[in-house]
N, CA, C and O of each residue as an XYZ file, in Angstrom:
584
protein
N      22.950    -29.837    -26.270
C      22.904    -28.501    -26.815
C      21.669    -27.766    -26.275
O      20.515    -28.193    -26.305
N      22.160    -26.405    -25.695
C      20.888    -25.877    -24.946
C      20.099    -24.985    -26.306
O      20.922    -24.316    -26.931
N      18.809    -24.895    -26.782
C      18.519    -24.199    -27.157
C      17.428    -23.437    -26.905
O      16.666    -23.856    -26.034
N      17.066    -22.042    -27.656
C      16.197    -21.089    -26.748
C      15.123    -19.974    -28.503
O      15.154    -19.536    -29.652
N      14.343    -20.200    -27.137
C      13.393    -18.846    -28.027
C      13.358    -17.685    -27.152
O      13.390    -17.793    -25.927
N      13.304    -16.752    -27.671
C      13.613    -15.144    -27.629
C      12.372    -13.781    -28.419
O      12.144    -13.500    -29.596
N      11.843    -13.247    -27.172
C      11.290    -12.585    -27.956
C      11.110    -11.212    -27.390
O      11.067    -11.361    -26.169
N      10.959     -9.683    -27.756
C      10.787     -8.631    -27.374
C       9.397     -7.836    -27.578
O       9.114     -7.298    -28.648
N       8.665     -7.818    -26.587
C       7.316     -7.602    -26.588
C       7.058     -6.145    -25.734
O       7.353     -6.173    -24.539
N       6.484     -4.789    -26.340
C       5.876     -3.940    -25.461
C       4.975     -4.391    -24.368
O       4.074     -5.175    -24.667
N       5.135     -3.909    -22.878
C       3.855     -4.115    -22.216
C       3.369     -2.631    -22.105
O       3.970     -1.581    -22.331
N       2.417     -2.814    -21.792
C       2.215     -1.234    -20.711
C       1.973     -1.641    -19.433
O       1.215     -2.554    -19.108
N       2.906     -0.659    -18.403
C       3.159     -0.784    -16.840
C       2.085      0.172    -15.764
O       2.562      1.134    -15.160
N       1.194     -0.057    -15.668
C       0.402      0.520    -15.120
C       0.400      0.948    -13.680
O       0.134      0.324    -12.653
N       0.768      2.177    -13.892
C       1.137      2.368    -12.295
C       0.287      2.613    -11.411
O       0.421      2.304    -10.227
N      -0.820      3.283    -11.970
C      -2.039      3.879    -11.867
C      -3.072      4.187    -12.410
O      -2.875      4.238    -13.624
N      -4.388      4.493    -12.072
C      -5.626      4.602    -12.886
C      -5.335      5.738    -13.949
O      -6.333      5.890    -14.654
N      -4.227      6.647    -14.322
C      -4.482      7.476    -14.830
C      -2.865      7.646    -15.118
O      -2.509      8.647    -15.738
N      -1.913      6.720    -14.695
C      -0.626      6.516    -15.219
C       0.078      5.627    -15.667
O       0.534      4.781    -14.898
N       0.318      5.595    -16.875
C       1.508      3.990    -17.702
C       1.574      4.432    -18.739
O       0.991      5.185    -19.519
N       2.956      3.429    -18.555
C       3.937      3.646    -19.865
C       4.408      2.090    -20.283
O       4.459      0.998    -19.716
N       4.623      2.459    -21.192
C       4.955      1.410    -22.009
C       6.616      1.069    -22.072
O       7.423      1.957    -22.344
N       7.059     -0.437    -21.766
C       8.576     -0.706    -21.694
C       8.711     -2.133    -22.492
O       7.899     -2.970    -22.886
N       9.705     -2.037    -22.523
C      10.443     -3.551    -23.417
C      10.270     -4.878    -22.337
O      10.288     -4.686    -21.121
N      10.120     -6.102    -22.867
C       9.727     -6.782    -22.092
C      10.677     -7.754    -23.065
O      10.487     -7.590    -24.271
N      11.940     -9.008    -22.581
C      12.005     -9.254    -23.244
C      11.776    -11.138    -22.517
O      12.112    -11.576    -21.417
N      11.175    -11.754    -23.542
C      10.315    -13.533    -23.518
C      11.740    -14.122    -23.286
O      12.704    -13.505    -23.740
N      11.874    -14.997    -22.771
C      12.857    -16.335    -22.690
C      12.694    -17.231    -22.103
O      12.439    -17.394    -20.910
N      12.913    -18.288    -23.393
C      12.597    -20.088    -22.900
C      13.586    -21.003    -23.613
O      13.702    -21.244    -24.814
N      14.277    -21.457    -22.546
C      15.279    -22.540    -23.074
C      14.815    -24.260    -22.859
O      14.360    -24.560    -21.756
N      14.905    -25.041    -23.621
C      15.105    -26.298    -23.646
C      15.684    -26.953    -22.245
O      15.274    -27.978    -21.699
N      16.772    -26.061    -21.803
C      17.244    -26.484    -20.464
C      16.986    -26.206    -19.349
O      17.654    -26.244    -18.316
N      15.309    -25.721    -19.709
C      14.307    -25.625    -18.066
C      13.102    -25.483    -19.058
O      12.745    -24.452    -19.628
N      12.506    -26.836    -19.152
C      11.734    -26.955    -20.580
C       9.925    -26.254    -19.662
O       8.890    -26.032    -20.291
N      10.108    -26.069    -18.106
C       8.584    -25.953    -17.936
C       8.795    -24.194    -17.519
O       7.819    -23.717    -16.941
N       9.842    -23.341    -17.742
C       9.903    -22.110    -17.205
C       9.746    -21.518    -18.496
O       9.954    -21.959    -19.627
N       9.274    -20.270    -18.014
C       9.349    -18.939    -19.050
C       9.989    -17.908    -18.207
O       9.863    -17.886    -16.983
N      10.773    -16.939    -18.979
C      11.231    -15.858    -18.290
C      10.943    -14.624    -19.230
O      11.085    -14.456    -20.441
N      10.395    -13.676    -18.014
C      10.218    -12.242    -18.516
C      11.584    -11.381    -17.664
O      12.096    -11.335    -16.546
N      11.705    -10.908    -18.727
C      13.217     -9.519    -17.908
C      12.218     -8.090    -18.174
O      11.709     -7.923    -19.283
N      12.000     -7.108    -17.066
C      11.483     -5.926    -17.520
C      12.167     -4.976    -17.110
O      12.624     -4.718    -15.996
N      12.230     -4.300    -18.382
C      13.689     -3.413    -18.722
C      12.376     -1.819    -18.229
O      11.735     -1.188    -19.069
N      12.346     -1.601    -16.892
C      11.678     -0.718    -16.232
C      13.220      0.677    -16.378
O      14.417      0.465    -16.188
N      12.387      2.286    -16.852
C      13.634      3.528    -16.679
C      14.233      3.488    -15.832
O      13.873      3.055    -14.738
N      15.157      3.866    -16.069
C      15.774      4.081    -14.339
C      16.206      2.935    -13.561
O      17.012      3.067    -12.640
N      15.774      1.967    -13.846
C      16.205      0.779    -12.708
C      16.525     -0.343    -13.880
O      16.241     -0.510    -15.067
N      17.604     -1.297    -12.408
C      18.218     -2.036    -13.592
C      17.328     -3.560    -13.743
O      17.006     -4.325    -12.834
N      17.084     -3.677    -15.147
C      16.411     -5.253    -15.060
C      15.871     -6.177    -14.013
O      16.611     -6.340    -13.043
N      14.312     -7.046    -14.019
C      14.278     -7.574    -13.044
C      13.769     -8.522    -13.861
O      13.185     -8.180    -14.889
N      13.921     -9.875    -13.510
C      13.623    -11.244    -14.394
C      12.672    -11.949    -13.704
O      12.918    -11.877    -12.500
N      11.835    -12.504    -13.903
C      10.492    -13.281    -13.808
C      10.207    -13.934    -14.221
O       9.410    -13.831    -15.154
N      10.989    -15.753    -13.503
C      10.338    -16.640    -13.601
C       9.135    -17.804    -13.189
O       9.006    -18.369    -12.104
N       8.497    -17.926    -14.142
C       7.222    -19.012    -14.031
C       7.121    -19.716    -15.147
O       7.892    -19.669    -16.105
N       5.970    -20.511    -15.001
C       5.448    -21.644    -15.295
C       5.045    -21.275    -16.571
O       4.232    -20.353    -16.517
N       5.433    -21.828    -18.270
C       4.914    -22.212    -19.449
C       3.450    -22.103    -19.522
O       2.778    -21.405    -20.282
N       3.048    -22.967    -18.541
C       1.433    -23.616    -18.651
C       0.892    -22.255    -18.014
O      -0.105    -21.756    -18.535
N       1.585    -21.519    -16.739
C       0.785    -20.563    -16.288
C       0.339    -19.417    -17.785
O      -0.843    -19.120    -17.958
N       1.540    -18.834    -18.833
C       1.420    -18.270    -18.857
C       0.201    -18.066    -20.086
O      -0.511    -17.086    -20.311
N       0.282    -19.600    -20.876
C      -0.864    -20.087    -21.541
C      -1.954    -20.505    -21.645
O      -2.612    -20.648    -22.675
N      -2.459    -20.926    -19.702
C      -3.782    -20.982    -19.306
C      -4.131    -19.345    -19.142
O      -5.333    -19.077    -19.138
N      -3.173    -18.212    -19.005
C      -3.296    -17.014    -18.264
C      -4.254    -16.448    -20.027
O      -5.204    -15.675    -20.145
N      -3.702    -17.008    -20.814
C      -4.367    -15.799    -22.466
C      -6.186    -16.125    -22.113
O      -6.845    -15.092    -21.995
N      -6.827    -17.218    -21.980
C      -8.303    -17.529    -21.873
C      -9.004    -17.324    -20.891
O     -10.209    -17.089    -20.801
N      -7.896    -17.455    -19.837
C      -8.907    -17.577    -18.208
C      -7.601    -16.850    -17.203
O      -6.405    -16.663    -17.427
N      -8.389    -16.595    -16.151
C      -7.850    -16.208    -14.927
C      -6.550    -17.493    -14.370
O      -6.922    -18.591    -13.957
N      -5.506    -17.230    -14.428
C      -4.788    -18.189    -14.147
C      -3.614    -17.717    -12.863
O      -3.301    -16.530    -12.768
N      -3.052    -18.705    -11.967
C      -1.959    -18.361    -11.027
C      -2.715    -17.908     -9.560
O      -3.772    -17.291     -9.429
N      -1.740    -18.467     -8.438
C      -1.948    -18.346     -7.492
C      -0.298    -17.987     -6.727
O       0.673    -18.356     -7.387
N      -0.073    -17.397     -5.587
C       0.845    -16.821     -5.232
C       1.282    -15.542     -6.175
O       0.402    -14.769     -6.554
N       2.675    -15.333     -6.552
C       2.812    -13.796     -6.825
C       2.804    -13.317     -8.022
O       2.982    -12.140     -8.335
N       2.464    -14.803     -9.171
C       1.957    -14.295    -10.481
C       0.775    -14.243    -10.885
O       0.290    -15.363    -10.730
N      -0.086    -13.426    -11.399
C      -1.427    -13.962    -11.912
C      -1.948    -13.353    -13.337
O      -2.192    -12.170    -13.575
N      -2.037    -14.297    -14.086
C      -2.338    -13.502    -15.482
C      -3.850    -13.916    -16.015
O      -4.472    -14.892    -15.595
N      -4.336    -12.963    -17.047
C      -5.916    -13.512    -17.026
C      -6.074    -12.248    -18.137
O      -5.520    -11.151    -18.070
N      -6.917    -12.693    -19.086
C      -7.215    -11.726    -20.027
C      -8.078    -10.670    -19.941
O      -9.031    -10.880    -19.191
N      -8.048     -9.736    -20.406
C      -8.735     -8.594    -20.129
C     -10.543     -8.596    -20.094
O     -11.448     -8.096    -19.427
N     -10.358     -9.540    -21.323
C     -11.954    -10.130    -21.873
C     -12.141    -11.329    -21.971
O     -11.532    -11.852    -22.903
N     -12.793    -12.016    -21.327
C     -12.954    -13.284    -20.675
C     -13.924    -13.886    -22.546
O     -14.842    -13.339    -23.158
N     -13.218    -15.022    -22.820
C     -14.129    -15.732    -23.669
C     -13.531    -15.168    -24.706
O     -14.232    -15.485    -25.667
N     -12.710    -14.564    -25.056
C     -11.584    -14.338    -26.376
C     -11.180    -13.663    -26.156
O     -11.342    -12.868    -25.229
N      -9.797    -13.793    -27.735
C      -8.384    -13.347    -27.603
C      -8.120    -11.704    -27.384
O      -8.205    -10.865    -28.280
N      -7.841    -11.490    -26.235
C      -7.772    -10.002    -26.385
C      -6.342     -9.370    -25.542
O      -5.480    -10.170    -25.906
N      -5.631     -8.330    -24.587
C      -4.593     -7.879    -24.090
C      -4.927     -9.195    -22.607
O      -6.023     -9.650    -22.282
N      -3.540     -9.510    -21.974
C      -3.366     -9.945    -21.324
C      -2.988     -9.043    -19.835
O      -1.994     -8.319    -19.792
N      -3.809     -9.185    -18.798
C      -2.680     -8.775    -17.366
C      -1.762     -9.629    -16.904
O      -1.840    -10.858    -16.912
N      -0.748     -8.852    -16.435
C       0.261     -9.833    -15.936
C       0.224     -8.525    -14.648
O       0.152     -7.297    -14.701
N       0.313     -9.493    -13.569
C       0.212     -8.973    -12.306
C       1.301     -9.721    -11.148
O       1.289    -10.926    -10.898
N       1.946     -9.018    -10.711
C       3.286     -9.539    -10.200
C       3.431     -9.439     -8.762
O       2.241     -9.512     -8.453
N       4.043     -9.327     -7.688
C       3.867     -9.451     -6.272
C       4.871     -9.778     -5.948
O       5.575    -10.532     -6.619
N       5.309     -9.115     -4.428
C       6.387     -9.087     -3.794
C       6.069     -8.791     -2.338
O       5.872     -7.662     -1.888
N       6.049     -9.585     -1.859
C       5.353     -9.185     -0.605
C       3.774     -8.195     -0.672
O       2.718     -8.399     -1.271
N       4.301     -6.920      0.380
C       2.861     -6.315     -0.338
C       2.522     -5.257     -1.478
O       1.598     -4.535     -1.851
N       4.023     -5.652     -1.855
C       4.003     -4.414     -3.327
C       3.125     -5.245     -4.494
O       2.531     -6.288     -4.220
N       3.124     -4.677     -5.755
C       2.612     -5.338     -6.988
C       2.623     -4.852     -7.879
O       2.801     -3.655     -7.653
N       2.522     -5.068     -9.024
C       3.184     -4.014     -9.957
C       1.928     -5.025    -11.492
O       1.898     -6.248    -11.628
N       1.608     -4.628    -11.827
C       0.285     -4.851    -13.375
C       0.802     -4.232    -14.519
O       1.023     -3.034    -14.695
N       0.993     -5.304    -15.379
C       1.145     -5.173    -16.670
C       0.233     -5.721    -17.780
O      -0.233     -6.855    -17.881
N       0.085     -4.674    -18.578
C      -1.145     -5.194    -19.611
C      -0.531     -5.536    -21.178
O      -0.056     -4.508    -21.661
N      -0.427     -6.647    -22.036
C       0.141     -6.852    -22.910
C      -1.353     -7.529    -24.527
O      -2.500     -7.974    -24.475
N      -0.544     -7.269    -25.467
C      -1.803     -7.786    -26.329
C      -1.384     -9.450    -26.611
O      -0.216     -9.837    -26.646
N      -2.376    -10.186    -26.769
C      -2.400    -11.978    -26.598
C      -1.706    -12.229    -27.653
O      -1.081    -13.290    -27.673
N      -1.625    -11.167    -28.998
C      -0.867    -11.572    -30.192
C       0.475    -12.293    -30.076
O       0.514    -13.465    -30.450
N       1.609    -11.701    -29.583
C       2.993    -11.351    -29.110
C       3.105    -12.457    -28.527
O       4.108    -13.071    -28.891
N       2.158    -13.241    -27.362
C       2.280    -13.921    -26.497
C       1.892    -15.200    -26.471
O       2.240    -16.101    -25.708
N       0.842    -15.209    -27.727
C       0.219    -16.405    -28.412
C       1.576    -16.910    -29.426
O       2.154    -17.990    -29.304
N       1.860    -15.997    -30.290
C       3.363    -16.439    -31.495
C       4.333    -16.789    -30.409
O       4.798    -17.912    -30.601
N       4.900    -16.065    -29.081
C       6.083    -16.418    -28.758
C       5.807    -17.838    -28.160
O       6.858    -18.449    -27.967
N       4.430    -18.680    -27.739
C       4.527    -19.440    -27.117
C       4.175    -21.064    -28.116
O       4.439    -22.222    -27.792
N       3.490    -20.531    -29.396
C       3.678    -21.353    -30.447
C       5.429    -21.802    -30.662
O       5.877    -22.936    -30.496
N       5.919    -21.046    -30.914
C       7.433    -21.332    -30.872
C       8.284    -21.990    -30.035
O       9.362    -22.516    -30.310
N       7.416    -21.881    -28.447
C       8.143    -22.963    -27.616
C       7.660    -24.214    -27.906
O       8.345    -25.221    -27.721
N       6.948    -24.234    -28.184
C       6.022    -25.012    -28.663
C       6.715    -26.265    -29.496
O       7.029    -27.427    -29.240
N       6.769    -25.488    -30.493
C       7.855    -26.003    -31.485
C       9.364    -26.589    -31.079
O       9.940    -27.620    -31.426
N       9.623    -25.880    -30.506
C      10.928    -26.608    -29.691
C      11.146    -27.523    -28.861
O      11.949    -28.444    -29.009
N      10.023    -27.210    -27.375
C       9.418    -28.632    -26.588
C       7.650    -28.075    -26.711
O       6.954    -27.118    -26.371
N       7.504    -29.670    -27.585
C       6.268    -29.731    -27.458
C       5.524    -29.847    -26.031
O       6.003    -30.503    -25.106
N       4.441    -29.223    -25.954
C       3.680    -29.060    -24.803
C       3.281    -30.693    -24.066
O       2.364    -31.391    -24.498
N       3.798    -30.923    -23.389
C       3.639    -32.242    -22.332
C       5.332    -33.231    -22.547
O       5.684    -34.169    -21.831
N       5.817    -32.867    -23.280
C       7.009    -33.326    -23.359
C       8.360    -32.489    -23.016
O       9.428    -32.571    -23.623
N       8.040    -31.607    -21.825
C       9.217    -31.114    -21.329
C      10.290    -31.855    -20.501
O      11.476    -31.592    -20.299
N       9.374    -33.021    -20.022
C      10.603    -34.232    -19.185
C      11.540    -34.537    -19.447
O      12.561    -34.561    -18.759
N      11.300    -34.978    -21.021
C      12.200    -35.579    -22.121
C      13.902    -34.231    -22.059
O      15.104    -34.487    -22.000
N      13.267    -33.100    -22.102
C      14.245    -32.198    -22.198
C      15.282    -32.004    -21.215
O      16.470    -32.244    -21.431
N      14.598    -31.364    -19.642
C      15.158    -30.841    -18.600
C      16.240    -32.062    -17.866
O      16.051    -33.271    -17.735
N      17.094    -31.446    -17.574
C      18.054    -32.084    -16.543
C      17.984    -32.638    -15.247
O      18.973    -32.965    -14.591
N      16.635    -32.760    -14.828
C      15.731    -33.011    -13.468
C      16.654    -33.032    -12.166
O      16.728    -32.110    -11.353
N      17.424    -34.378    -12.099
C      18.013    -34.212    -10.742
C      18.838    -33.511    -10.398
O      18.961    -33.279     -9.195
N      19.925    -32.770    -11.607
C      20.660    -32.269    -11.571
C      20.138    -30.787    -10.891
O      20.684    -30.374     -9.868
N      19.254    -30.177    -11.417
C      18.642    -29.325    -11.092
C      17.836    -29.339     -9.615
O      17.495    -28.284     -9.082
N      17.623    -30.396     -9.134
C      16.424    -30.718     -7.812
C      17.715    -30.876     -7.190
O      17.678    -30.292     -6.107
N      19.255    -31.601     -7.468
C      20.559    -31.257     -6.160
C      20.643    -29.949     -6.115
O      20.773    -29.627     -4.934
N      20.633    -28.940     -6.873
C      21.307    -27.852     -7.386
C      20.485    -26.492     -6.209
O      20.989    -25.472     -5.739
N      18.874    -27.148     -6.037
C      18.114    -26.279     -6.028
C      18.375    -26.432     -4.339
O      18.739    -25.540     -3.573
N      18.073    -27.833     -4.023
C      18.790    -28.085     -3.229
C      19.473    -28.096     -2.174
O      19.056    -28.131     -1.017
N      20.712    -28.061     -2.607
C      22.346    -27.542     -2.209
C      21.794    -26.127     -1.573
O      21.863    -25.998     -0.351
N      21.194    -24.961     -2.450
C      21.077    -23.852     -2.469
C      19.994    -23.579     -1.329
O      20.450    -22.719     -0.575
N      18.765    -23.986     -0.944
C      17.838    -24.230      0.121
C      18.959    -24.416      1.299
O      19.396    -23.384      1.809
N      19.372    -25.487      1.686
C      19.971    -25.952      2.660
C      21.276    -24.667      2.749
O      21.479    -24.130      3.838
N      21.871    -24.372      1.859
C      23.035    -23.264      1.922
C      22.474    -22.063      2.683
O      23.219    -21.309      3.309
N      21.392    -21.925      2.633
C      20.712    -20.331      2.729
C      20.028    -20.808      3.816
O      19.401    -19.812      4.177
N      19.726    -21.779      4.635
C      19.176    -22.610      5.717
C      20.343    -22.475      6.707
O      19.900    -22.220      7.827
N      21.299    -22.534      6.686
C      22.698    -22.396      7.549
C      23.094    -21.343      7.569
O      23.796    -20.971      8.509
N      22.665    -20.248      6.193
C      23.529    -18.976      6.503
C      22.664    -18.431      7.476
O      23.265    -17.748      8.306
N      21.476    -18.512      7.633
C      20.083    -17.776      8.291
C      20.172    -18.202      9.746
O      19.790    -17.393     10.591
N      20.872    -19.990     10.324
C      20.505    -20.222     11.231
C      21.942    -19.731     11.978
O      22.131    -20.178     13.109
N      22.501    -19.238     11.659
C      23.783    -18.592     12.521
C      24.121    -17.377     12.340
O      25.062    -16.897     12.971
């Protein structure tokens, strides 16, 4: 049985030093990818984009500077609980979002609760998922080389 936590959190999207707005952000973590978190950001005008990473990233990200490659989160105020950046990357675009640690501290207590923190092994489907991922590498390896 797959089960999941769910949560809907304001960020503000900072487009600029002197422009952002605020959008729906909505949390998701299932049991049946016990080390991912997913953000969907429900940006105007455009349709949904989902963002997955790492559990641990996004809970080392509330205290300290955390992530390398195209996520990086790190709190606003170093040495307590205060708004979080979430900073995203796509080649050389990037896009910064600022959220408060409250929202993000409760939604991750709750995974918590579901798979305890170091016992996600126990949960995930491993090989099934490492053929799957896989299959899909090598598929996209053949479509590219012809």
């Amino acid at each position: 049985m797959r089960e999941s936590v769910q949560a809907e959190v304001l960020m503000s999207f900072l487009v600029s030093e002197e422009l952002s707005f605020r959008i729906p952000v909505e949390l998701r973590y299932e049991t049946g990818d016990p080390y991912a978190v997913r953000m969907t950001f429900h940006l105007p005008g455009d349709a949904p984009v989902t963002w997955a990473f790492s559990r641990d990233l996004l809970l080392d990200g509330i205290l300290s500077p955390s992530g390398d490659g195209d996520v990086h989160i790190a709190p606003t105020e170093p040495e307590e609980l205060s708004d979080i950046g979430i900073q995203l990357q796509v080649g050389g675009d990037s896009a910064l979002f600022l959220v408060s640690a409250a929202p993000i501290v409760a939604f991750l207590d709750r995974t918590d609760k579901l798979v305890p923190l170091g016992e996600e092994r126990a949960f995930g489907d491993f090989e099934a998922d490492l053929d799957k991922a896989l299959k899909g590498i090598l598929a996209e390896a053949g479509e590219n080389a012809g």
